[in-house]
Residue, then its C-alpha position, 0 to 999 in steps of 0.5 A: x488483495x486484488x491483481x492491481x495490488x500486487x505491483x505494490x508488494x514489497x515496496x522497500x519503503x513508504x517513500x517509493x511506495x506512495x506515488x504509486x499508491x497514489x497513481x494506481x487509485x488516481x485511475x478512480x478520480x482525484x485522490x483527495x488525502x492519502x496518509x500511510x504509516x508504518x506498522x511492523x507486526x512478528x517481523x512483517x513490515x508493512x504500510x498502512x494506507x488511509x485515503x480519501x477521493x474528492x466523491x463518494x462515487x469513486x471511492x465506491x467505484x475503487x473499493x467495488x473494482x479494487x476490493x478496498x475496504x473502509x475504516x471509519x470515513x477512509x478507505x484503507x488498504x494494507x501492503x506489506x512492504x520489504x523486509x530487510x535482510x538483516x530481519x530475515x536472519x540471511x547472511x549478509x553475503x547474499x549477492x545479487x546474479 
């Protein structure tokens, strides 16, 4: 995963992940469609996103620059977002400095 990706590591949810998703590959051109669903695989949450831009030149532009893959016609990356505490087995305690 490329550097501009990291600021969308362990998003808590889809929600506040989304319009930074968003924003990131509008800097490529009008974001067309951009659907992301949820997926948990041996504990690990994380979010796959489908997207569209309005032309074929940005999109190969954004998967040239960004390192975005394509599956069928959408280009598609995949985040892992947060995993609850309660998933990781660490005690309910835990307090923030």
């Amino acid at each position: 995963m490329h550097n501009e990706f990291d600021q969308l590591k362990n998003f808590p949810d889809i929600g506040t992940l989304r319009p930074v998703l968003h924003s990131l590959c509008s800097r490529y051109g009008s974001v067309a469609r951009l659907d992301i669903l949820a997926a948990s695989q041996a504990g690990k949450r994380q979010a796959l996103c489908f997207l569209r831009m309005d032309s074929a030149a940005q999109e190969q532009q954004l998967m040239r620059e960004l390192g975005v893959g394509r599956f069928g016609g959408d280009l598609v990356v995949i985040v892992d977002l947060l995993t609850p505490v309660a998933m990781t087995g660490h005690g309910a305690n835990m307090r923030l400095a």
